[in-house]
Each structure stands twice: as structure tokens, then as C-alpha cells.
C-alpha positions in Angstrom: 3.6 -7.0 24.4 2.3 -8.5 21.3 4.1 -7.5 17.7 2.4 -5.4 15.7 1.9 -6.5 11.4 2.2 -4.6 8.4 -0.5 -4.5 6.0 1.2 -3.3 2.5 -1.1 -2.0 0.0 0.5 -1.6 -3.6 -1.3 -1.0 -6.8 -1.1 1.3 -9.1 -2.3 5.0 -8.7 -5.7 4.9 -8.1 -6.7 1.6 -7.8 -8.0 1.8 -4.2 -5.4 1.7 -1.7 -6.5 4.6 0.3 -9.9 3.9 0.6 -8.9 0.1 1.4 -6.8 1.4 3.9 -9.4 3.8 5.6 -12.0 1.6 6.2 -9.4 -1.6 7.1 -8.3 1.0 9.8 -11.4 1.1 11.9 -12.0 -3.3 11.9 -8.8 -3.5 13.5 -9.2 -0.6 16.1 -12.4 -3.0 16.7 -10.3 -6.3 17.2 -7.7 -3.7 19.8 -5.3 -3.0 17.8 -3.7 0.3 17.6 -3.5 1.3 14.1 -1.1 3.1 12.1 -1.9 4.5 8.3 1.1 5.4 6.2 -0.2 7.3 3.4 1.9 7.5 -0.1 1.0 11.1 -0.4 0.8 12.0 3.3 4.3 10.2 4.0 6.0 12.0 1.0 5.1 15.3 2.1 6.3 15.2 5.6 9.0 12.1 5.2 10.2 12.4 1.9 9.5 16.3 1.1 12.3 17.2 -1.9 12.4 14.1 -3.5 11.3 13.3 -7.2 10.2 10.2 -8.6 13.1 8.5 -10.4 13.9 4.8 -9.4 16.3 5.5 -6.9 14.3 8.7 -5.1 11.5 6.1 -5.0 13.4 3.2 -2.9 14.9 6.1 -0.8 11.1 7.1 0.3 10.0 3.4 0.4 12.7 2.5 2.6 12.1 5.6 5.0 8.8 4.3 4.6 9.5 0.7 5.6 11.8 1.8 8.3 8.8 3.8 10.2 7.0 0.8 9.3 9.1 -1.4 11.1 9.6 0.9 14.5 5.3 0.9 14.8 5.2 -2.8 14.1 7.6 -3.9 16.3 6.2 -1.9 19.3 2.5 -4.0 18.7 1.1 -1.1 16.1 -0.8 -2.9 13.1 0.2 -0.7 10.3 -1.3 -0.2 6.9 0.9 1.1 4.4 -0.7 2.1 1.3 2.0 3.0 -1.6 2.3 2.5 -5.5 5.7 0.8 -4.5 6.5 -0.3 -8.1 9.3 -1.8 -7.9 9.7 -6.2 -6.7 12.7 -5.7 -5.4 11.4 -2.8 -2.6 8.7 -4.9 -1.5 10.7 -8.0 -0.6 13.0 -5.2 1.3 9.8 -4.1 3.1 8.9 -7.5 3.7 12.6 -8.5 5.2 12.9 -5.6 7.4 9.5 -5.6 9.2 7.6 -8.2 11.4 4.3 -10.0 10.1 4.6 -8.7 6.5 1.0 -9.1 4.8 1.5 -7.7 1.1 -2.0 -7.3 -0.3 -1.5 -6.1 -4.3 -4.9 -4.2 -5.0 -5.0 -4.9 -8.6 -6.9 -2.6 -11.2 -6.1 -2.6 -15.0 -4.5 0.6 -15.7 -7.8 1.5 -17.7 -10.0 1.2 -14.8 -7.5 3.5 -13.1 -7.8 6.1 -15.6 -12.0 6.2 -15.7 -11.6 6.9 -11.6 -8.6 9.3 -11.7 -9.1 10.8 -8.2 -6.1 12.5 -8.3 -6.2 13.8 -12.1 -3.0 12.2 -12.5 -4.1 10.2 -16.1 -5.4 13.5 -17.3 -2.1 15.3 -16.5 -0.1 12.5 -18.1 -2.0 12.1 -20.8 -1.7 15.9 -21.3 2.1 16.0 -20.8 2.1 17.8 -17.4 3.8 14.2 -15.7 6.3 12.5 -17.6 6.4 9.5 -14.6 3.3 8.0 -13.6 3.5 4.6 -12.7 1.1 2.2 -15.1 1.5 4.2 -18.2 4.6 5.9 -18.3 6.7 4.1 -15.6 7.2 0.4 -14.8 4.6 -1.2 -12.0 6.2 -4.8 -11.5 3.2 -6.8 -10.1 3.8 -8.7 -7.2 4.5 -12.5 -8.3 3.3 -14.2 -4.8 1.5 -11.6 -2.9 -0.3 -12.8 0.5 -3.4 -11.7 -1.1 -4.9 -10.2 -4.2 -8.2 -7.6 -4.1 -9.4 -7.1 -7.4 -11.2 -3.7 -7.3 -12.7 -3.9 -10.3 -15.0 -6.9 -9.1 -15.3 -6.3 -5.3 -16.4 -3.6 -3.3 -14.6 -2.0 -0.5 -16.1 -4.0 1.9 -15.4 -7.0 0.4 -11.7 -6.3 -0.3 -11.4 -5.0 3.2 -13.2 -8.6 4.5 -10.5 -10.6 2.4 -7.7 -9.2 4.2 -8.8 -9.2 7.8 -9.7 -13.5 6.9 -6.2 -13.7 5.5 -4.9 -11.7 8.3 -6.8 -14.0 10.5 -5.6 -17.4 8.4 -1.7 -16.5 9.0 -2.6 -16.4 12.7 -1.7 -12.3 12.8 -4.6 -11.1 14.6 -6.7 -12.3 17.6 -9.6 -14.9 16.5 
């Protein structure tokens, strides 16, 4: 049996990793993978339920997180995990613990992010009802060597989603 990959997604709150990660899933069901999604908000609810968003609650869900990560990838499951993940030091974890590590930082200025606010989470923030979002209120360290970067404020969903299935490709992680 082949090894699986995990595809990170980190950015901050709504700078596209979701809807990367939705429409990456179905290109790699075409190539025969079987595909994992590990959601930040799914995951917390059912993995992490109870815990809050200080520094260290955040490793302890990012390390459940890259521990799931690792069981699906090693057992030929390409995984996409798509999390703020803040913090350098967490990602390197991920990437040390898991098999084919691809960490693709989905950058958006923390402007951009507000305008879309999906979640209402600027508007709360900016309102006082969050004290910790990550971009304005807490610390996003952005990656310093990431396998890949997708700007989402100059390409589409599409595009970003072609960018990592050729770097995938490149590193010799999925089939030609």
C-alpha cells in the first residue's frame, strides 16, 4: 500500500482554506486517492470540544489534529487539513510527525479577511464579543519556507487549487 500525504492549509480566519480544501478534495478522488478533510471548525467540535483558544489549548487541538493526520496518512489517505494553526513551532510538529507533509500557507492580508468575514468573526472582534482572533488580536506567525504559497487575493479557487496538485505533483506525492 502506497502512503498517504498531508496537505496543510493555514492562513488566517477566512482567507480561503475551506473552500481550498473542498474543491482540492474532489481532484484527488479523481487521481484515486481516498481523501480525508479535517476541518478547523468541524475537528474542534467533535475532537477538541471544551477547549478554548489560549496558546497552549491551541497546540493541544493541533496536535490531536496532527495525530489523526498522521493515522489517515500513513494508511494511503491523502489528507487536507485546513486550520488557522498560528503558531511556527506547531506546524514543524505537524510536519515531523506525519508522512509527505505539503504545508500550503493561503495568504490574505488581514484586511481582505475582514471585507469576506464568512464567519462574522471581524465584526464580533471588532465589537468586543472575541477577545482572541488570530490576525488582529492574536499572533499568526507566517510560515517562513512553506511548500507553497496561494495568494487568494490574486487567484481564484481554481487556480490556487491547480498550484497545489502541480506542486504536489513536482515533490513526486501523487501519481503523474
Amino acid at each position: 500500500m502506497r502512503e498517504g500525504f498531508v496537505v496543510w492549509l493555514t492562513g488566517l480566519p477566512g482567507s480561503g482554506k475551506t473552500t481550498i480544501a473542498r474543491q482540492l478534495e474532489p481532484e484527488l478522488k479523481k487521481l484515486g486517492w481516498p481523501v480525508e478533510v479535517l476541518d478547523g471548525d468541524e475537528i474542534r467540535q467533535n475532537l477538541s470540544k471544551g477547549l478554548g483558544f489560549s496558546r497552549e489549548d491551541r497546540e493541544t487541538h493541533l496536535k490531536r489534529v496532527t495525530y489523526v493526520a498522521k493515522l489517515l496518512s500513513r494508511n494511503g489517505v491523502a489528507v487536507i487539513a485546513a486550520f488557522i494553526s498560528p503558531y511556527r513551532n506547531i506546524r514543524e510538529y505537524a510536519r515531523k510527525e506525519t508522512t509527505n507533509f505539503v504545508e500550503v500557507f493561503v495568504k490574505c492580508s488581514v484586511e481582505a479577511c475582514a471585507k469576506r468575514d464568512p464567519k462574522g468573526l471581524y465584526k464580533k472582534a471588532s465589537a468586543g464579543q472575541i477577545k482572541d482572533l488570530t490576525g488582529p488580536q492574536d499572533l499568526y506567525e507566517e510560515p517562513l519556507q512553506p511548500d507553497l504559497v496561494v495568494d487568494t487575493e490574486k487567484l481564484t479557487v481554481q487556480e490556487c487549487v491547480d498550484s497545489i496538485l502541480a506542486a504536489l505533483k513536482q515533490l513526486g506525492i501523487t501519481r503523474p
